[in-house]
C-alpha positions as CSV (number, residue, x, y, z in Angstrom):
1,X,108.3,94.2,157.8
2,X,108.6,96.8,155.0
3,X,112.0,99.3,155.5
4,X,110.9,102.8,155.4
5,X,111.9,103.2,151.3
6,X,110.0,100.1,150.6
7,X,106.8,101.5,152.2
8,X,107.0,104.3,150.7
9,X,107.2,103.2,147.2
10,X,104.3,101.0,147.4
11,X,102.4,103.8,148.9
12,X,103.4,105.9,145.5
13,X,102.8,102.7,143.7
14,X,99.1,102.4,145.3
15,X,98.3,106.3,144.5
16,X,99.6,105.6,140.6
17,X,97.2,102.9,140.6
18,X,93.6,105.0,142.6
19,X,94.9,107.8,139.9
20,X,94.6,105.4,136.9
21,X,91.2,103.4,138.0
22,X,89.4,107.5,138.3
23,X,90.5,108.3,135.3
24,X,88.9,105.3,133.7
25,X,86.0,105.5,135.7
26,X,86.0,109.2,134.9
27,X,86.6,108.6,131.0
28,X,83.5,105.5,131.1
29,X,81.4,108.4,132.3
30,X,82.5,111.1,129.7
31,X,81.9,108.1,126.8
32,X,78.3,107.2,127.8
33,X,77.1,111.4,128.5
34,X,79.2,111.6,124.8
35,X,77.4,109.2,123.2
36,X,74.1,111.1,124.2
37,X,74.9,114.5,123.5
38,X,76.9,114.1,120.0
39,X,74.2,114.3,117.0
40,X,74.8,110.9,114.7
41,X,75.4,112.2,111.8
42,X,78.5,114.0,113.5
43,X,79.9,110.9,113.9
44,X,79.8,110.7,110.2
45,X,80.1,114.2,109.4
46,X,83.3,114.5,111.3
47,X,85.3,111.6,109.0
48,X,84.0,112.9,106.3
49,X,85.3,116.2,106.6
50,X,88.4,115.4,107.6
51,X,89.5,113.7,104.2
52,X,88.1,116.9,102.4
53,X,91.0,119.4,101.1
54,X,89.1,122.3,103.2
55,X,90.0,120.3,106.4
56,X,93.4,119.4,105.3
57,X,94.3,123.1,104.4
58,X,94.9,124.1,108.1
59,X,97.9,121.9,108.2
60,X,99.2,122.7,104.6
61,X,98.9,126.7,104.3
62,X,101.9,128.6,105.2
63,X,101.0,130.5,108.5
64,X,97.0,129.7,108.7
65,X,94.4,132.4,110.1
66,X,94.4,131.4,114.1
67,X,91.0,133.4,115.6
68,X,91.7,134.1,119.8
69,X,88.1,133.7,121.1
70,X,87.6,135.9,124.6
71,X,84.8,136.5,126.5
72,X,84.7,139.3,129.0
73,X,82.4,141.2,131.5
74,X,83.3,144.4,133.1
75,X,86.5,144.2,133.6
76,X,88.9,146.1,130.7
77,X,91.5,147.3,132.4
78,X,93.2,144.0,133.4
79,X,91.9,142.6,129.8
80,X,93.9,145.9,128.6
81,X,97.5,145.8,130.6
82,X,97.4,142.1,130.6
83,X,95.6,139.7,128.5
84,X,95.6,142.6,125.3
85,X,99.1,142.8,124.9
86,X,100.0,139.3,125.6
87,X,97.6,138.4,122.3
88,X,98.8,141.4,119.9
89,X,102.4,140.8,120.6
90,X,102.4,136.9,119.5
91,X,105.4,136.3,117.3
92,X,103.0,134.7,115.2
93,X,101.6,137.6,113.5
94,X,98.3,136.4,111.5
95,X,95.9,136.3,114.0
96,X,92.4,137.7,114.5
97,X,91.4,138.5,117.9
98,X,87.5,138.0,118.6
99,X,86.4,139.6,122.0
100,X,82.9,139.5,123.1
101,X,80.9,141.4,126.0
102,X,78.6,139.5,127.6
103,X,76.4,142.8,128.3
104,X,79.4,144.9,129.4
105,X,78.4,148.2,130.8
106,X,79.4,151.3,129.0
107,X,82.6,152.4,130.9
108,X,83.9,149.1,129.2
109,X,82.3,148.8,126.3
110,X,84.0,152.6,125.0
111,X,87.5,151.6,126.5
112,X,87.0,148.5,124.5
113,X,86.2,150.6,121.3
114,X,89.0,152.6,121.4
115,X,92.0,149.6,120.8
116,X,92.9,150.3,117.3
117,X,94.1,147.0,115.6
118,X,93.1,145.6,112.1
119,X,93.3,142.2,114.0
120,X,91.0,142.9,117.0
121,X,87.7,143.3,116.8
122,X,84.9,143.7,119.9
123,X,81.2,142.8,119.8
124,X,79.1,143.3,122.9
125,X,76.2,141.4,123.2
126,X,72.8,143.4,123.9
127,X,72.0,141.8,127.4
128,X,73.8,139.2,129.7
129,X,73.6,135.5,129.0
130,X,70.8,133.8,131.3
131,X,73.1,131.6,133.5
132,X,72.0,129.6,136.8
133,X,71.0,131.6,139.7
134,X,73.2,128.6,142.2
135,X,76.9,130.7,142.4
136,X,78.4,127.3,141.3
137,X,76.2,126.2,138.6
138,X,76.8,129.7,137.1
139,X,80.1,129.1,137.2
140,X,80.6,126.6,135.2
141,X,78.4,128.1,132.2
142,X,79.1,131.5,132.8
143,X,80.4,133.3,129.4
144,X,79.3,130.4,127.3
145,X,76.9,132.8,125.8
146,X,79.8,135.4,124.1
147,X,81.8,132.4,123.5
148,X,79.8,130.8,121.4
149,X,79.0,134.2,119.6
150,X,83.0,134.6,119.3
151,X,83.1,131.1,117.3
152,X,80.2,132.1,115.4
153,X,82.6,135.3,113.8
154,X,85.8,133.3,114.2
155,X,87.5,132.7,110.3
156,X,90.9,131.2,111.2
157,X,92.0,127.9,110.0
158,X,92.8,127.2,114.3
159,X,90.7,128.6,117.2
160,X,91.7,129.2,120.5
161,X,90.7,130.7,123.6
162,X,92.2,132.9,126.5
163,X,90.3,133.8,129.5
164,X,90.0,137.6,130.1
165,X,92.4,138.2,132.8
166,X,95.1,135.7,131.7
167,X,98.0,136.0,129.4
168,X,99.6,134.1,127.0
169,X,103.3,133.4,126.6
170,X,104.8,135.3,123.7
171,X,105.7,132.6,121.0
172,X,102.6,130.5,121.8
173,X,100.6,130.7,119.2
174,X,104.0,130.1,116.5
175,X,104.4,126.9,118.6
176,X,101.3,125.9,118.3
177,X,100.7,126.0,114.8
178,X,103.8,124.6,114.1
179,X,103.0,121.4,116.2
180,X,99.0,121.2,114.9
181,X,100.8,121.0,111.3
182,X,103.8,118.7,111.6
183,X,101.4,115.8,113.2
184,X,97.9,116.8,111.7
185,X,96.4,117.5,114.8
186,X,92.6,118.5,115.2
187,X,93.1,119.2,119.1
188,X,96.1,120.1,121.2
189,X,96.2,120.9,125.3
190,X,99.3,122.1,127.1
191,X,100.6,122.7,130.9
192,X,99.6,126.3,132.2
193,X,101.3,128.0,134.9
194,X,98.6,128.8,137.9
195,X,99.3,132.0,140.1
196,X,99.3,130.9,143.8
197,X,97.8,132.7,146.6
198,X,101.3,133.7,147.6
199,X,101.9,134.9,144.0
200,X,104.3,132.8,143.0
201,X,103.9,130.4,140.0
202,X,103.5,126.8,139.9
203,X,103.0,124.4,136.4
204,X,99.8,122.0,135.8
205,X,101.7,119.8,133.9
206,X,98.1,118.8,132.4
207,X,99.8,115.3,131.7
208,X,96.1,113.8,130.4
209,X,93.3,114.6,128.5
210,X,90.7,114.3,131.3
211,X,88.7,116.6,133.6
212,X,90.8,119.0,135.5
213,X,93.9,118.4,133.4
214,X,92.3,120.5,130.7
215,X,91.8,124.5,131.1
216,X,90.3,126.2,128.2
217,X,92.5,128.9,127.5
218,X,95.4,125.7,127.3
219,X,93.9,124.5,124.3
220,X,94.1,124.7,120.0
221,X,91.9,123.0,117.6
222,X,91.2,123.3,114.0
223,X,88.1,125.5,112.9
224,X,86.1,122.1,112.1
225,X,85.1,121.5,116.0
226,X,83.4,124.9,116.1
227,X,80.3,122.8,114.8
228,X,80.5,121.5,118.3
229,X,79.5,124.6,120.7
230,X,80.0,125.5,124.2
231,X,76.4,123.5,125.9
232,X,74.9,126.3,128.5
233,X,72.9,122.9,129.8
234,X,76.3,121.2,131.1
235,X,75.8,122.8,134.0
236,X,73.2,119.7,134.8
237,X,75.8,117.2,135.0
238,X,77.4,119.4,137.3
239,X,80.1,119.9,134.6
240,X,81.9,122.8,133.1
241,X,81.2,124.1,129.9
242,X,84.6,123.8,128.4
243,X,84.9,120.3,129.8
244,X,81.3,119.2,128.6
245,X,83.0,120.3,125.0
246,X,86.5,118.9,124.9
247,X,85.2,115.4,126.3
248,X,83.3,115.1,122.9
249,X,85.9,116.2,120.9
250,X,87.5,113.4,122.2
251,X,84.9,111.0,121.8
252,X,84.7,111.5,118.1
253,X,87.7,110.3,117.4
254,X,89.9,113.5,117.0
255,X,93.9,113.4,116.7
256,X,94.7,115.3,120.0
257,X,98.2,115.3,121.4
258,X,99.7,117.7,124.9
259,X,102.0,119.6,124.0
260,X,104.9,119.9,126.4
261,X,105.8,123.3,127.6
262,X,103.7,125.2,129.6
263,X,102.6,128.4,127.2
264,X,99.7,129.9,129.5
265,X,100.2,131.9,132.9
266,X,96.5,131.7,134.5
267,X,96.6,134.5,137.0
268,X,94.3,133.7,140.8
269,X,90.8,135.5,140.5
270,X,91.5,139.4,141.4
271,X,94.6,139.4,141.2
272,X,96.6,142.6,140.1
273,X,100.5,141.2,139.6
274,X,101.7,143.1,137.0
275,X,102.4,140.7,133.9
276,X,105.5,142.4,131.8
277,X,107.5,139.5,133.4
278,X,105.4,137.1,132.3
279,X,105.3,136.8,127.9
């Protein structure tokens, strides 16, 4: 008979080893839906680019362009008190912040005008993105529309994204650009803090680079990868969006690497904490 310690550490032993055989059944999966959805001559392309002195300029220029890529529907105050401030105070300063309406009405659309800021900059689209009429089908596409509009406009050197009611913690962006460069990474995820329904917060520590470990406003990449958008079709793998994405970003071979802290507080849906505590 097993003593009570014994038991239990074979128990953690066993769930170690179910966690590890998902994860490679889950990254077999990613590989073969990868293999059909990347274009060949990315495969290439990718390589190719890399070695070119445009590439390598994101990890040699002092304090590169980083574009913030948001999309938002009608909702500006909370994108005003909290996910606004938490972008335009970064102690890295050059930044350009891309925000895109997916149809917003006009209540939002003029408060969204009227944020004077050389580095913002708001487009809103002319109608709402066509998304699946199945509540969970939509959500996993929903906004890929003004997202991929944002990458269109995005000029930085590193792009990155932050969902339109979170916030960022203050030095993130400085951290982040400082890692990309000393190792020459092409992607980079993090741990997030996730509000509970108590309000309190509690860390993902987003130890791999797998599905549900990776949350898109917790990653960093260099421009390059924009040639690889946001698919509106994921949706028939029943697969997010931003998932359906990073999974070939890792399939082509890129230099990814987590970086440890936690730089992201992702607040519950409707929720109206108030965030000056938070970056």
């Amino acid at each position: 008979m097993f003593g009570k310690k014994a038991q239990e550490k074979l128990a953690r032993r066993m769930q170690r080893s179910n966690e590890f055989m998902l994860r490679e059944i889950s990254d077999g999966l990613d590989s073969i839906r990868s293999a059909q959805d990347i274009p060949l001559e990315l495969y290439d392309g990718f390589w190719r680019a890399r070695e070119s002195l445009e590439y390598q300029a994101a990890f040699t220029e002092s304090e590169p362009l980083v574009s913030i890529c948001t999309a938002t529907f009608n909702r500006p105050d909370i994108l005003l008190e909290r996910t606004l401030p938490s972008v335009l105070n970064q102690s890295y300063k050059n930044i350009e912040y891309i925000v895109v309406g997916d149809g917003v009405d006009e209540q939002a659309y003029k408060s969204l005008l009227e944020i004077d800021d050389p580095r913002f900059h708001f487009v809103n689209l002319p109608e709402r993105g066509q998304y699946p009429l199945n509540p969970e089908l939509r959500w996993m596409v929903a906004g890929g529309v003004p997202l991929n509009k944002a990458l269109e406009l995005s000029r930085g050197r590193f792009v990155t994204h932050l969902d339109d009611d979170d916030a960022y913690a203050s030095d993130r962006i400085e951290k982040l650009v400082n890692f990309a460069q000393s190792q020459k990474l092409d992607f980079i995820w993090h741990p997030f803090y996730t509000e509970t329904e108590s309000g309190d917060w509690q860390v993902n520590e987003a130890q791999h680079f797998t599905h549900g470990q990776v949350t898109n406003s917790g990653v960093f990449y260099h421009q390059w990868l924009n040639t690889l958008p946001f698919d509106l079709q994921s949706y028939r793998y029943r697969e997010p969006g931003d998932w359906n994405r990073f999974r070939k970003f890792k399939h082509l071979g890129v230099n990814a690497a987590r970086f440890p802290e936690a730089l992201l507080y992702h607040y519950r849906e409707g929720s109206q904490k108030a965030s000056s505590n938070t970056f």
